[in-house]
N, CA, C and O atoms as CSV, one atom per row, in Angstrom:
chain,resi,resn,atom,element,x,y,z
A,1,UNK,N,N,-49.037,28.550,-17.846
A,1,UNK,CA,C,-47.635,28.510,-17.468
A,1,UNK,C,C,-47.461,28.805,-15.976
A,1,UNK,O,O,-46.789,28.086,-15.238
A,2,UNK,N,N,-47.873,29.508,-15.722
A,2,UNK,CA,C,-48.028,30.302,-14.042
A,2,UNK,C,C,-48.303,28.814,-13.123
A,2,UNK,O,O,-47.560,28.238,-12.328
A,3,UNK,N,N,-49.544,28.515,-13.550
A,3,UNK,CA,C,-50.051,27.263,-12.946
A,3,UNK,C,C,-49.223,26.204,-12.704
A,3,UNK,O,O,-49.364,25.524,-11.687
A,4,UNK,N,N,-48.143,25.923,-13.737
A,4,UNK,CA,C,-47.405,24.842,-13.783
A,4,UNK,C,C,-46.210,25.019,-12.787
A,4,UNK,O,O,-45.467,24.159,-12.317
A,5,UNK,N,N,-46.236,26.656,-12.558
A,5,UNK,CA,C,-45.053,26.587,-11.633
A,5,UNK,C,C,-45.452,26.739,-10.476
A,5,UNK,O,O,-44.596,26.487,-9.628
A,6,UNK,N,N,-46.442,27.061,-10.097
A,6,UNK,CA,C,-47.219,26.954,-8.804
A,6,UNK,C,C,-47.224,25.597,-8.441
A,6,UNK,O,O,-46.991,25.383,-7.251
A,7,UNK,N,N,-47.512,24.245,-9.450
A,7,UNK,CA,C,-47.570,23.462,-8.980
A,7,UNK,C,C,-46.167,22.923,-8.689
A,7,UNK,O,O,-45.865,22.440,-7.597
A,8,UNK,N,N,-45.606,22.995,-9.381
A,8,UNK,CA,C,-43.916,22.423,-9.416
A,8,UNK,C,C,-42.894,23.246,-7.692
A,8,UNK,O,O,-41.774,22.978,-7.256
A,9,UNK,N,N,-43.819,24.112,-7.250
A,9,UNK,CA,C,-43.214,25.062,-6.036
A,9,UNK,C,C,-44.111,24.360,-5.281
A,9,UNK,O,O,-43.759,24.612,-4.129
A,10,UNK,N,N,-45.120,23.583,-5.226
A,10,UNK,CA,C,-46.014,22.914,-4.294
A,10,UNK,C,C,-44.924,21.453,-4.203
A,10,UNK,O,O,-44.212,21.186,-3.235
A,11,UNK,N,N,-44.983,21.020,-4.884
A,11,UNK,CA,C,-44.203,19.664,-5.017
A,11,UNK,C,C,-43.102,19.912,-4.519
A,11,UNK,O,O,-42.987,19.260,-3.482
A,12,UNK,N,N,-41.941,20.722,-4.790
A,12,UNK,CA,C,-40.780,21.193,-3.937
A,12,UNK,C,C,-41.173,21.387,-2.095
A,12,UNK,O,O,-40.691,20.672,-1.217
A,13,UNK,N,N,-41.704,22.009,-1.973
A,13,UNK,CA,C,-42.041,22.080,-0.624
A,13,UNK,C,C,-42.577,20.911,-0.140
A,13,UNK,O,O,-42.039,20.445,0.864
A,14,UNK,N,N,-43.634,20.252,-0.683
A,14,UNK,CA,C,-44.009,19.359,-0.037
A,14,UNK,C,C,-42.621,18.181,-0.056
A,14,UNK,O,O,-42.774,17.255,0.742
A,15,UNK,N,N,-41.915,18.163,-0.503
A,15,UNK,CA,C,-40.542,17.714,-0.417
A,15,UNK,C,C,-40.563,17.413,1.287
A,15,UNK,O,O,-40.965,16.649,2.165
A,16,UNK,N,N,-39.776,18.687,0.988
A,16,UNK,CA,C,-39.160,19.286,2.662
A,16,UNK,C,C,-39.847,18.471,3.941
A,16,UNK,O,O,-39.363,17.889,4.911
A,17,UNK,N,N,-41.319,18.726,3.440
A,17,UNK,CA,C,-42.307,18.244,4.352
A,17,UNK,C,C,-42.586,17.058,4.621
A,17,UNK,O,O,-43.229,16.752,5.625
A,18,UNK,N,N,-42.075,16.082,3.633
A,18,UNK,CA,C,-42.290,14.631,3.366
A,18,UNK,C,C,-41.176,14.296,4.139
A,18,UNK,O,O,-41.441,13.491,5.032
A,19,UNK,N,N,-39.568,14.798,4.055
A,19,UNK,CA,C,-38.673,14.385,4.354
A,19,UNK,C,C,-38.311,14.581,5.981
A,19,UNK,O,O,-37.583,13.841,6.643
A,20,UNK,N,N,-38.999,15.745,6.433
A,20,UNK,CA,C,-39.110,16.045,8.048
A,20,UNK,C,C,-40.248,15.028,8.757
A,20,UNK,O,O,-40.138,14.551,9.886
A,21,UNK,N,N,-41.033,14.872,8.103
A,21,UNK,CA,C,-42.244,13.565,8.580
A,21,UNK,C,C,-41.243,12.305,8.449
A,21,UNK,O,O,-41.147,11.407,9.286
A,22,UNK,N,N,-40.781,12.368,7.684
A,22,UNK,CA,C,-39.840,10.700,7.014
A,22,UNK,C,C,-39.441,10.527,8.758
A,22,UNK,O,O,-39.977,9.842,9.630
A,23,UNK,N,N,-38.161,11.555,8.809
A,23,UNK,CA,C,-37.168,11.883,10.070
A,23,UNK,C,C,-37.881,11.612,11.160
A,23,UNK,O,O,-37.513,10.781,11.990
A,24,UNK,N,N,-39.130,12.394,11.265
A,24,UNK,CA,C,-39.547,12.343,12.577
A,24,UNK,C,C,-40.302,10.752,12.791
A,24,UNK,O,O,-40.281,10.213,13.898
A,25,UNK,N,N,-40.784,10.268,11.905
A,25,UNK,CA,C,-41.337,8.718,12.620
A,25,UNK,C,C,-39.556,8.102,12.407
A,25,UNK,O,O,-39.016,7.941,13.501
A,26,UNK,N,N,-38.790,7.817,11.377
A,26,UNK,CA,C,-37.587,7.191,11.960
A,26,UNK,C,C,-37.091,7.365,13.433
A,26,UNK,O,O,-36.611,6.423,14.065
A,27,UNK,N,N,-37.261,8.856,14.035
A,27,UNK,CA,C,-36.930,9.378,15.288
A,27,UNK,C,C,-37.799,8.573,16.436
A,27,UNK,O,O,-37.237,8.195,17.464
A,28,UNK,N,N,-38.663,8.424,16.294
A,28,UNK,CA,C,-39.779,7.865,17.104
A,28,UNK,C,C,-39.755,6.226,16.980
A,28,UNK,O,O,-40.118,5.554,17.945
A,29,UNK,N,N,-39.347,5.646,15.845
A,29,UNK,CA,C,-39.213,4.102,15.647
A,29,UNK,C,C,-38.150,4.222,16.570
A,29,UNK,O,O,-38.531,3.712,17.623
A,30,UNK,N,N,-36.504,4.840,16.720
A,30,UNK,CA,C,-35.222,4.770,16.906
A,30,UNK,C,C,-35.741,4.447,18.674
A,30,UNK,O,O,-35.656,3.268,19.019
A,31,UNK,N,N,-35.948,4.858,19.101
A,31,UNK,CA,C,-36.662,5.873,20.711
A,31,UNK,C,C,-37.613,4.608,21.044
A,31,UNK,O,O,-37.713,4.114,22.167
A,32,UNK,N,N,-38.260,4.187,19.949
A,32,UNK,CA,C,-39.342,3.003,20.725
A,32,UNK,C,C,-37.883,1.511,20.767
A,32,UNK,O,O,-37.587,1.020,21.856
A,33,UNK,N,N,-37.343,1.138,19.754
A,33,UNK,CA,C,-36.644,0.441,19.323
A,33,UNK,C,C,-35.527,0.385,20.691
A,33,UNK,O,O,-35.435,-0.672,21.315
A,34,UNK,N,N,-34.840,1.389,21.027
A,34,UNK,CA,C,-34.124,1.206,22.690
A,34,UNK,C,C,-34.806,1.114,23.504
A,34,UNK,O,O,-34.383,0.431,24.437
A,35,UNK,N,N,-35.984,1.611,23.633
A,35,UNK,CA,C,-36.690,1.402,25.081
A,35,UNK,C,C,-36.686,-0.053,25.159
A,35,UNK,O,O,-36.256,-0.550,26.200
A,36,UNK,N,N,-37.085,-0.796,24.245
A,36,UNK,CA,C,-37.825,-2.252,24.015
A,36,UNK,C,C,-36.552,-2.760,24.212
A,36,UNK,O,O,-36.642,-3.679,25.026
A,37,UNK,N,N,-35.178,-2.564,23.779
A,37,UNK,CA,C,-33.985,-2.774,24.164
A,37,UNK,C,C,-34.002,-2.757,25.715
A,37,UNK,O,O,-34.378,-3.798,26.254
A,38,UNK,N,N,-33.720,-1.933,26.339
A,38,UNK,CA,C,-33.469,-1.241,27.355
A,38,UNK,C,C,-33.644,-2.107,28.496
A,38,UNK,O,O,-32.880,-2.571,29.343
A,39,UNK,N,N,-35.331,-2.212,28.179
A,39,UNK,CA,C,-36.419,-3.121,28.975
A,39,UNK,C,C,-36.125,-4.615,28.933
A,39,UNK,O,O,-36.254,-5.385,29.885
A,40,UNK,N,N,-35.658,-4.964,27.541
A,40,UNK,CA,C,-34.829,-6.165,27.903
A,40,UNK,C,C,-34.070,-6.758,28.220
A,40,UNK,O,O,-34.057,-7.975,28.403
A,41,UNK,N,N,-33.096,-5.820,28.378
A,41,UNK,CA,C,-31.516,-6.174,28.962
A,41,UNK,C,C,-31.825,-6.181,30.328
A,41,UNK,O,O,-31.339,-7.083,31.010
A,42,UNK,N,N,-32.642,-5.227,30.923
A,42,UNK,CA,C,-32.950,-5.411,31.998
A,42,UNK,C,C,-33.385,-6.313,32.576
A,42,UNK,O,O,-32.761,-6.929,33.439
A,43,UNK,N,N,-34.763,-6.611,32.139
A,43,UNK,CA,C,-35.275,-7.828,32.664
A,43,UNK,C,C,-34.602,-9.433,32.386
A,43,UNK,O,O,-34.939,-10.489,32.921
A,44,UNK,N,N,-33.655,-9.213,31.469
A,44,UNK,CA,C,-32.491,-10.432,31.619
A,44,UNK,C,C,-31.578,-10.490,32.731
A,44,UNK,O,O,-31.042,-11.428,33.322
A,45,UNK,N,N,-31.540,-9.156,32.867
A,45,UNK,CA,C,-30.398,-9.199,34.298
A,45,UNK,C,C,-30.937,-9.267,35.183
A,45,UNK,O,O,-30.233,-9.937,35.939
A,46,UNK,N,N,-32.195,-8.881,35.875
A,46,UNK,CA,C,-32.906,-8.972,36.523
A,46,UNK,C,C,-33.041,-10.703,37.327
A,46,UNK,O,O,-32.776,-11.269,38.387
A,47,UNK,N,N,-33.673,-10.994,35.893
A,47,UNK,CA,C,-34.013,-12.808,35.390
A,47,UNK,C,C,-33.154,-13.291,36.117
A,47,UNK,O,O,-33.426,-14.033,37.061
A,48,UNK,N,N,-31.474,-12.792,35.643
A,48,UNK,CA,C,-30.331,-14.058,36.093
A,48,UNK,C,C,-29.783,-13.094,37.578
A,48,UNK,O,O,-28.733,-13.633,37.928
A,49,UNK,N,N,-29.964,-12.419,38.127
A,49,UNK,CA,C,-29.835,-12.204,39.370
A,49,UNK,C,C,-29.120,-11.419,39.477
A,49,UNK,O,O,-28.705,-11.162,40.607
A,50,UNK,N,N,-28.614,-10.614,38.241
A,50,UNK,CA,C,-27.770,-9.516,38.086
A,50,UNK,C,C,-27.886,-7.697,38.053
A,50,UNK,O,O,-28.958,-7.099,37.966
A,51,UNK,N,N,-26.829,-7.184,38.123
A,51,UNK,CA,C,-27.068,-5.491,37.738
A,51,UNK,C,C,-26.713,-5.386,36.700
A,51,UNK,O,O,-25.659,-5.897,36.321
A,52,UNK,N,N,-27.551,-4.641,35.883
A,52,UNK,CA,C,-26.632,-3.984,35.191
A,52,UNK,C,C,-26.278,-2.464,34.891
A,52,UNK,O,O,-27.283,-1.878,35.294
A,53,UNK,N,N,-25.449,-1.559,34.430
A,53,UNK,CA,C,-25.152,-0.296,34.581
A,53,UNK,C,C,-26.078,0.078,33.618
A,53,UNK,O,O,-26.585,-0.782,32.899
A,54,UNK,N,N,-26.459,1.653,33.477
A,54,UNK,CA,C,-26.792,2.912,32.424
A,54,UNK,C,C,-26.135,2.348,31.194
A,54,UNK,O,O,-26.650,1.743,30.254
A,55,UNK,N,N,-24.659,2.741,31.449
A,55,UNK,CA,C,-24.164,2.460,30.478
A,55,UNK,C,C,-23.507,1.709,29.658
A,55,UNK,O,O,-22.660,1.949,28.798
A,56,UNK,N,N,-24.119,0.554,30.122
A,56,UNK,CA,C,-23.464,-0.793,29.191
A,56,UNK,C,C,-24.859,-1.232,29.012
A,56,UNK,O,O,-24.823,-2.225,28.286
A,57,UNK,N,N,-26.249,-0.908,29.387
A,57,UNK,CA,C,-27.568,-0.754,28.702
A,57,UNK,C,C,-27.970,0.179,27.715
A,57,UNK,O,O,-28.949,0.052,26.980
A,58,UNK,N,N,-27.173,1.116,27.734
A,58,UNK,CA,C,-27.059,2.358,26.382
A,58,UNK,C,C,-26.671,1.881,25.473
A,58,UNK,O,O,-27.248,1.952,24.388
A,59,UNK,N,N,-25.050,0.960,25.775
A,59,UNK,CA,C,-24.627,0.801,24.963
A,59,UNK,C,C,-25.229,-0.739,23.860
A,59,UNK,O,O,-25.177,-0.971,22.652
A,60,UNK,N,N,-25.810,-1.561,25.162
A,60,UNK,CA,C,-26.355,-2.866,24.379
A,60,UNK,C,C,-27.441,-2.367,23.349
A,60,UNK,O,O,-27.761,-2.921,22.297
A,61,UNK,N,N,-27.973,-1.115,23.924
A,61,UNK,CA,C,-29.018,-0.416,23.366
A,61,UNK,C,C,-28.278,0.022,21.745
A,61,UNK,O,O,-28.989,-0.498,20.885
A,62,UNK,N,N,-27.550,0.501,21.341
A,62,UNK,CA,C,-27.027,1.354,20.452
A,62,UNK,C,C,-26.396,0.351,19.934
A,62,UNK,O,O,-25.837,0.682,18.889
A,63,UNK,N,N,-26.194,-1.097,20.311
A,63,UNK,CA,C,-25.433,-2.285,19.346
A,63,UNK,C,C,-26.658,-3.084,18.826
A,63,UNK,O,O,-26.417,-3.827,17.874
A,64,UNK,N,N,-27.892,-3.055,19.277
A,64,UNK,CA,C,-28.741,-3.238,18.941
A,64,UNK,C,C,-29.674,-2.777,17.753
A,64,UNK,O,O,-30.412,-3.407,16.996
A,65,UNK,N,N,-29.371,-1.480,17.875
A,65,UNK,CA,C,-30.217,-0.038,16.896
A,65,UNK,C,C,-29.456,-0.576,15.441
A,65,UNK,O,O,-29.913,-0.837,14.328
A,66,UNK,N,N,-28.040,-0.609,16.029
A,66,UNK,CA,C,-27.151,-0.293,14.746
A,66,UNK,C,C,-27.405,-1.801,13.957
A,66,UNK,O,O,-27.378,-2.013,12.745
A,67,UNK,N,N,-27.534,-2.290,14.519
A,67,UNK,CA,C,-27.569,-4.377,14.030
A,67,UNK,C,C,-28.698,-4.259,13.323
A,67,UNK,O,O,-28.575,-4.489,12.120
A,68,UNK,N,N,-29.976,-3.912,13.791
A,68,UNK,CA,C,-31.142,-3.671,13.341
A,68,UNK,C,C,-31.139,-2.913,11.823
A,68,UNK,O,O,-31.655,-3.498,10.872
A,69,UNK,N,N,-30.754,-2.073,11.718
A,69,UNK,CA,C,-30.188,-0.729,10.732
A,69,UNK,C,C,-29.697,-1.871,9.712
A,69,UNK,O,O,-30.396,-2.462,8.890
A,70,UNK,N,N,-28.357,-2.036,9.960
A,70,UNK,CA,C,-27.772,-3.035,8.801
A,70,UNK,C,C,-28.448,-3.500,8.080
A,70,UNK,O,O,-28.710,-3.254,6.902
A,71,UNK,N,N,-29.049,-4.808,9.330
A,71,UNK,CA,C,-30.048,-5.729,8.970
A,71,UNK,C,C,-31.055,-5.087,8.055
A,71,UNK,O,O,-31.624,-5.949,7.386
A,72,UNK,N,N,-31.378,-4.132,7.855
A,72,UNK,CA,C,-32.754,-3.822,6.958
A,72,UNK,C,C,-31.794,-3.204,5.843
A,72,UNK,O,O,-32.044,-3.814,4.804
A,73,UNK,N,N,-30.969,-2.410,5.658
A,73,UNK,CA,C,-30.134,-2.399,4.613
A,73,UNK,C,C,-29.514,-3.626,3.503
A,73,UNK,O,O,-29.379,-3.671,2.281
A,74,UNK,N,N,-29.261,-4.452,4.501
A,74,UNK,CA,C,-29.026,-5.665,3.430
A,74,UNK,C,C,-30.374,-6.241,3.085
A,74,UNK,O,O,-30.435,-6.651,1.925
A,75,UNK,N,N,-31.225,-6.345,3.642
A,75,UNK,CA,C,-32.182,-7.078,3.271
A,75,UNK,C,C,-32.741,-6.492,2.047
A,75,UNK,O,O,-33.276,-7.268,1.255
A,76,UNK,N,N,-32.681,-4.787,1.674
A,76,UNK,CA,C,-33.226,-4.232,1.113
A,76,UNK,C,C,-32.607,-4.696,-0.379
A,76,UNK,O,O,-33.242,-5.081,-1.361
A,77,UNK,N,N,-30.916,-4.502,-0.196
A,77,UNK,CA,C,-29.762,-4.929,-0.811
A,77,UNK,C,C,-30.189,-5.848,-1.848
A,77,UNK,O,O,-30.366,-5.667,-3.052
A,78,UNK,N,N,-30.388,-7.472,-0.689
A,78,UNK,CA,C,-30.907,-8.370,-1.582
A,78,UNK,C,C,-32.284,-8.478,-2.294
A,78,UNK,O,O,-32.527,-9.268,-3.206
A,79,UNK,N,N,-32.902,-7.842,-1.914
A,79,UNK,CA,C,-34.398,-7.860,-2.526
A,79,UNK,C,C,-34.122,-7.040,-3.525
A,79,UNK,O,O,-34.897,-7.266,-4.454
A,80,UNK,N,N,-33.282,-6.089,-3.791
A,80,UNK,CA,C,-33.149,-4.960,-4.853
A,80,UNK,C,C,-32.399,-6.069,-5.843
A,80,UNK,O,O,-33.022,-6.504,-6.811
A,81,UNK,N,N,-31.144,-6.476,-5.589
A,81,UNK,CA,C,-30.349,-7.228,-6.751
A,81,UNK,C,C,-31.153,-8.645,-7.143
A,81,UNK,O,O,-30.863,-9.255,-8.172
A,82,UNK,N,N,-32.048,-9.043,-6.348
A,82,UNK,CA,C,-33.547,-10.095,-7.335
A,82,UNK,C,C,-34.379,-9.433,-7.615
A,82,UNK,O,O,-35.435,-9.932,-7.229
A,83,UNK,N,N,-34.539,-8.386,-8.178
A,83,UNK,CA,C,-34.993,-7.132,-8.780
A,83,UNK,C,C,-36.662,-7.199,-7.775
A,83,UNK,O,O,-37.694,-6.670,-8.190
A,84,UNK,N,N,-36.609,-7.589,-7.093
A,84,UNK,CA,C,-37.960,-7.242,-6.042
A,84,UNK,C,C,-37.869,-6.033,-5.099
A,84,UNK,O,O,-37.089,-5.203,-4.632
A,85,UNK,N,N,-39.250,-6.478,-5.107
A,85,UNK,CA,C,-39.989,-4.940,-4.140
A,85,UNK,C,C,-39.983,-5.121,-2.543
A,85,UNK,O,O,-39.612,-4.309,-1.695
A,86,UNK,N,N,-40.487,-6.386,-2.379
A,86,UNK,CA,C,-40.322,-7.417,-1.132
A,86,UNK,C,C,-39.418,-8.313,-0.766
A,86,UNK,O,O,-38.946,-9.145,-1.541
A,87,UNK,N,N,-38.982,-8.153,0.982
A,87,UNK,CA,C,-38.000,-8.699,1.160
A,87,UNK,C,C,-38.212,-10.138,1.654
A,87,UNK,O,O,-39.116,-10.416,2.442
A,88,UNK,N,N,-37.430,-10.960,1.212
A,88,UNK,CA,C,-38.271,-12.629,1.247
A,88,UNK,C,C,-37.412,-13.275,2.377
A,88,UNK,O,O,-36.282,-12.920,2.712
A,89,UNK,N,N,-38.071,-14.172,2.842
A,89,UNK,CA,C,-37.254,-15.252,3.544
A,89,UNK,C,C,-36.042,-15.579,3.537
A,89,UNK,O,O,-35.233,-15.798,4.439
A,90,UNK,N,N,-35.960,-15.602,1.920
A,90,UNK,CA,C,-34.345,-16.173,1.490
A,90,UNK,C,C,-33.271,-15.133,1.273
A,90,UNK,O,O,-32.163,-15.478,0.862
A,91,UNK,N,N,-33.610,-13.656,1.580
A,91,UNK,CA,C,-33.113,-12.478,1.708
A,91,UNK,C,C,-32.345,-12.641,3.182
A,91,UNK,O,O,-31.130,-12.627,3.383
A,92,UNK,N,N,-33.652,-12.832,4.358
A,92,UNK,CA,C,-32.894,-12.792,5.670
A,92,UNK,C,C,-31.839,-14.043,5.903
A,92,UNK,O,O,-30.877,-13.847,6.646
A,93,UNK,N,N,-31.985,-15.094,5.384
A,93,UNK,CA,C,-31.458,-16.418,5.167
A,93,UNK,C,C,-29.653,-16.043,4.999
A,93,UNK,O,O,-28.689,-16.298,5.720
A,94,UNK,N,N,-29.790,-15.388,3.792
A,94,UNK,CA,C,-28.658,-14.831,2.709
A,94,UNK,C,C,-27.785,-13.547,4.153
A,94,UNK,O,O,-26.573,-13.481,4.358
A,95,UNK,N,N,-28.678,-12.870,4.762
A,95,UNK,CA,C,-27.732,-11.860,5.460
A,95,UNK,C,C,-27.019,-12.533,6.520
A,95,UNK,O,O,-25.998,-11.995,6.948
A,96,UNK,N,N,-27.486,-13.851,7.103
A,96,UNK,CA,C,-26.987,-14.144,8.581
A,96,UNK,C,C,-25.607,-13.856,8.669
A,96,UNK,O,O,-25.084,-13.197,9.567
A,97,UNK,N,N,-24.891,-14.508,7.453
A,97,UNK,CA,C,-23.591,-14.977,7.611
A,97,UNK,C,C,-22.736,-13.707,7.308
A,97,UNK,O,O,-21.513,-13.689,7.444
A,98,UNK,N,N,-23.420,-12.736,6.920
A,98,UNK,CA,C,-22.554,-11.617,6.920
A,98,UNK,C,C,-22.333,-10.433,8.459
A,98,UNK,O,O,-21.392,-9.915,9.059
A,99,UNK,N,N,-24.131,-10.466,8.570
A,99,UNK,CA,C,-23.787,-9.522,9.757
A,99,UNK,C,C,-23.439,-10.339,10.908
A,99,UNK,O,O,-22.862,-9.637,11.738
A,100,UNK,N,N,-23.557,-11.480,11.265
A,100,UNK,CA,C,-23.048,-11.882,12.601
A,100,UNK,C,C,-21.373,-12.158,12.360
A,100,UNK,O,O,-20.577,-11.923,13.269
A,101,UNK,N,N,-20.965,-12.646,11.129
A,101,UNK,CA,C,-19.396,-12.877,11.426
A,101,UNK,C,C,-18.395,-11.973,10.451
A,101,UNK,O,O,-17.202,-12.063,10.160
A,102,UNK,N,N,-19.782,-10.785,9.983
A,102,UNK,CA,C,-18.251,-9.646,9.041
A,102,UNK,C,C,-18.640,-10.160,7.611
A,102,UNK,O,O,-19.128,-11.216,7.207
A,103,UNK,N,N,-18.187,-8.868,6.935
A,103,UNK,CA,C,-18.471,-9.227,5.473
A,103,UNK,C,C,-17.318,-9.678,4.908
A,103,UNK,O,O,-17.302,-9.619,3.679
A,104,UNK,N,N,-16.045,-10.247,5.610
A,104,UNK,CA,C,-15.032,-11.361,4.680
A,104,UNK,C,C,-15.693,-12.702,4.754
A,104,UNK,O,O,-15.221,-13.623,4.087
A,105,UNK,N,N,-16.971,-12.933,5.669
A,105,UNK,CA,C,-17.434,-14.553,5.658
A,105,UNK,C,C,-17.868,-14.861,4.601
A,105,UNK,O,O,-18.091,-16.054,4.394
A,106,UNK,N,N,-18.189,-13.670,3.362
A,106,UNK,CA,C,-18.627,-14.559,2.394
A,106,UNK,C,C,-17.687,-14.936,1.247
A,106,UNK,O,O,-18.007,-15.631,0.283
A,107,UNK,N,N,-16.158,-14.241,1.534
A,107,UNK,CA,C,-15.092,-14.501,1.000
A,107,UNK,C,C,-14.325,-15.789,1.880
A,107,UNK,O,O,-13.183,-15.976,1.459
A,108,UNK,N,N,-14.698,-16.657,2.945
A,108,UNK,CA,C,-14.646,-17.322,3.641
A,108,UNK,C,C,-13.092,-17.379,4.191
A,108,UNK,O,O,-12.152,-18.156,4.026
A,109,UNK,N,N,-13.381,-15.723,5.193
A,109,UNK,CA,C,-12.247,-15.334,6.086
A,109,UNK,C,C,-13.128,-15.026,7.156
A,109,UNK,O,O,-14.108,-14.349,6.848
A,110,UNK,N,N,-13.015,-15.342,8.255
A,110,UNK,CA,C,-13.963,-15.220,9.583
A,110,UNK,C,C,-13.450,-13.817,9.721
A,110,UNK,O,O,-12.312,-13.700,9.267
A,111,UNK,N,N,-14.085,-12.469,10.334
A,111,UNK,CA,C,-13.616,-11.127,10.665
A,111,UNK,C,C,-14.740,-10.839,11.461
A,111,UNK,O,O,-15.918,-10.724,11.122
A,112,UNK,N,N,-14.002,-10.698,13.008
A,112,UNK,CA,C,-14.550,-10.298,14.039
A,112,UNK,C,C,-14.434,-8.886,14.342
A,112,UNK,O,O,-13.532,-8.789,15.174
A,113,UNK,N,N,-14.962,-7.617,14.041
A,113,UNK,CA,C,-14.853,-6.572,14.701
A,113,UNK,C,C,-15.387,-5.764,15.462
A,113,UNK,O,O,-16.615,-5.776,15.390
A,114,UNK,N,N,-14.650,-4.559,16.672
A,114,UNK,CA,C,-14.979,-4.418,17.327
A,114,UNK,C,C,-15.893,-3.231,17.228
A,114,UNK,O,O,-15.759,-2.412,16.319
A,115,UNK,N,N,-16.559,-3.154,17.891
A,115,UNK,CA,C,-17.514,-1.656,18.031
A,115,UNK,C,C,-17.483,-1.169,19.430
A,115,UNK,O,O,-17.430,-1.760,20.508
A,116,UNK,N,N,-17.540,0.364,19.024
A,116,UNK,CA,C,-17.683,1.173,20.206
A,116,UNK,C,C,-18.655,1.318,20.617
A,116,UNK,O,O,-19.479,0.820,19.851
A,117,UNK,N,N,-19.228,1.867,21.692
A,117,UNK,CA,C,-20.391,2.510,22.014
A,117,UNK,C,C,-19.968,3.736,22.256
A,117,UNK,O,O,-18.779,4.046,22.333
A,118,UNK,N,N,-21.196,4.720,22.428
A,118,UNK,CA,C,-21.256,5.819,22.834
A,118,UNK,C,C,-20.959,7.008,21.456
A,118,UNK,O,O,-20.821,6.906,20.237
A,119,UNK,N,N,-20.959,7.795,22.158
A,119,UNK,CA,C,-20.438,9.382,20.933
A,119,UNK,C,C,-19.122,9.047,20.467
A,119,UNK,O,O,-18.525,9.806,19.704
Protein backbone atom coordinates (compact mmCIF):
# COMPACT_ATOMS: atom_id res chain seq x y z
CA UNK A 1 0.00 0.00 0.00
CA UNK A 2 2.80 2.49 1.02
CA UNK A 3 4.42 1.68 -2.34
CA UNK A 4 1.43 2.54 -4.31
CA UNK A 5 1.36 5.87 -2.85
CA UNK A 6 4.84 6.61 -3.24
CA UNK A 7 4.31 5.90 -6.64
CA UNK A 8 1.09 7.86 -7.26
CA UNK A 9 3.21 11.11 -5.32
CA UNK A 10 5.99 10.37 -8.00
CA UNK A 11 3.54 10.69 -10.87
CA UNK A 12 1.95 13.89 -9.32
CA UNK A 13 5.15 15.64 -9.23
CA UNK A 14 6.47 14.52 -12.17
CA UNK A 15 3.31 16.34 -13.41
CA UNK A 16 4.51 19.71 -12.38
CA UNK A 17 7.74 18.81 -14.01
CA UNK A 18 6.40 17.72 -17.33
CA UNK A 19 4.26 20.80 -17.47
CA UNK A 20 7.24 23.45 -16.64
CA UNK A 21 9.45 21.55 -19.42
CA UNK A 22 6.09 21.66 -21.70
CA UNK A 23 6.24 25.82 -20.95
CA UNK A 24 9.70 26.19 -21.20
CA UNK A 25 10.36 24.68 -24.90
CA UNK A 26 6.83 26.49 -25.94
CA UNK A 27 8.86 29.63 -24.43
CA UNK A 28 11.85 28.98 -26.51
CA UNK A 29 9.77 27.88 -29.84
CA UNK A 30 7.70 31.50 -29.11
CA UNK A 31 11.39 33.52 -28.93
CA UNK A 32 12.86 31.49 -31.95
CA UNK A 33 9.45 31.95 -33.94
CA UNK A 34 9.82 36.20 -33.67
CA UNK A 35 13.30 36.33 -34.18
CA UNK A 36 12.76 34.42 -37.62
CA UNK A 37 9.87 36.99 -37.84
CA UNK A 38 11.79 39.88 -36.95
CA UNK A 39 14.66 38.97 -39.36
CA UNK A 40 12.20 38.90 -41.98
CA UNK A 41 10.37 41.86 -41.93
CA UNK A 42 13.51 43.28 -41.92
CA UNK A 43 15.21 42.01 -44.61
CA UNK A 44 11.95 42.79 -46.71
CA UNK A 45 12.31 46.29 -45.87
CA UNK A 46 15.64 46.34 -46.31
CA UNK A 47 15.01 44.38 -49.92
CA UNK A 48 12.44 47.19 -50.97
CA UNK A 49 14.49 50.16 -49.79
CA UNK A 50 12.66 50.82 -46.73
CA UNK A 51 12.69 51.42 -42.68
CA UNK A 52 11.06 49.95 -40.65
CA UNK A 53 10.28 50.83 -36.81
CA UNK A 54 10.78 48.46 -33.38
CA UNK A 55 7.49 48.68 -33.21
CA UNK A 56 5.52 47.85 -36.06
CA UNK A 57 8.30 44.80 -36.26
CA UNK A 58 7.06 43.70 -32.71
CA UNK A 59 4.04 44.08 -33.74
CA UNK A 60 4.25 42.14 -37.35
CA UNK A 61 6.09 39.88 -34.97
CA UNK A 62 3.11 39.18 -32.49
CA UNK A 63 0.50 39.03 -35.68
CA UNK A 64 2.55 36.46 -36.80
CA UNK A 65 2.99 34.29 -33.39
CA UNK A 66 -0.72 34.66 -32.94
CA UNK A 67 -1.65 33.44 -36.82
CA UNK A 68 0.74 30.65 -36.29
CA UNK A 69 -1.05 29.62 -32.81
CA UNK A 70 -4.53 29.52 -34.46
CA UNK A 71 -3.24 27.89 -37.32
CA UNK A 72 -2.10 24.80 -35.27
CA UNK A 73 -5.27 24.90 -33.19
CA UNK A 74 -7.48 24.41 -36.04
CA UNK A 75 -5.49 22.08 -37.65
CA UNK A 76 -5.51 20.07 -34.52
CA UNK A 77 -9.46 20.82 -34.52
CA UNK A 78 -9.76 19.15 -37.82
CA UNK A 79 -7.63 16.21 -37.42
CA UNK A 80 -9.47 15.57 -34.01
CA UNK A 81 -13.21 15.76 -35.61
CA UNK A 82 -11.73 12.94 -38.55
CA UNK A 83 -10.98 11.21 -35.49
CA UNK A 84 -7.05 11.31 -36.40
CA UNK A 85 -3.87 11.63 -34.71
CA UNK A 86 -2.21 13.42 -37.76
CA UNK A 87 -2.76 16.53 -39.29
CA UNK A 88 -3.27 16.02 -43.16
CA UNK A 89 -3.10 18.15 -46.10
CA UNK A 90 -6.76 18.42 -46.34
CA UNK A 91 -6.83 19.76 -42.68
CA UNK A 92 -4.56 22.84 -43.77
CA UNK A 93 -6.66 23.04 -47.09
CA UNK A 94 -10.00 23.19 -44.81
CA UNK A 95 -8.39 26.15 -42.39
CA UNK A 96 -7.43 28.75 -45.19
CA UNK A 97 -10.75 30.16 -45.53
CA UNK A 98 -11.31 30.66 -42.02
CA UNK A 99 -8.19 32.19 -40.66
CA UNK A 100 -7.41 34.57 -43.48
CA UNK A 101 -11.09 35.98 -43.90
CA UNK A 102 -12.83 35.27 -40.17
CA UNK A 103 -14.83 32.49 -39.06
CA UNK A 104 -18.33 33.93 -40.69
CA UNK A 105 -16.53 32.77 -44.21
CA UNK A 106 -17.69 29.54 -43.65
CA UNK A 107 -21.21 30.82 -43.01
CA UNK A 108 -20.43 32.81 -46.27
CA UNK A 109 -20.31 36.41 -44.62
CA UNK A 110 -16.79 37.92 -45.36
CA UNK A 111 -15.57 39.37 -41.56
CA UNK A 112 -12.59 41.37 -41.52
CA UNK A 113 -11.21 42.04 -38.04
CA UNK A 114 -9.04 44.14 -36.48
CA UNK A 115 -6.16 43.29 -34.14
CA UNK A 116 -4.11 45.09 -31.84
CA UNK A 117 -0.67 44.81 -31.12
CA UNK A 118 1.14 45.19 -28.13
CA UNK A 119 0.02 44.66 -24.20
Amino acid sequence: MEKAMDVEMEREGGGEEEEEETESVSDVLRDRFRLSTISIAEAEAKRNGMEISEPIVACISDLAFKYAEQLAKDLELFAQHASRKIVKMEDVVLSGPTLLLGPDTARGRMHVSVVSCGP
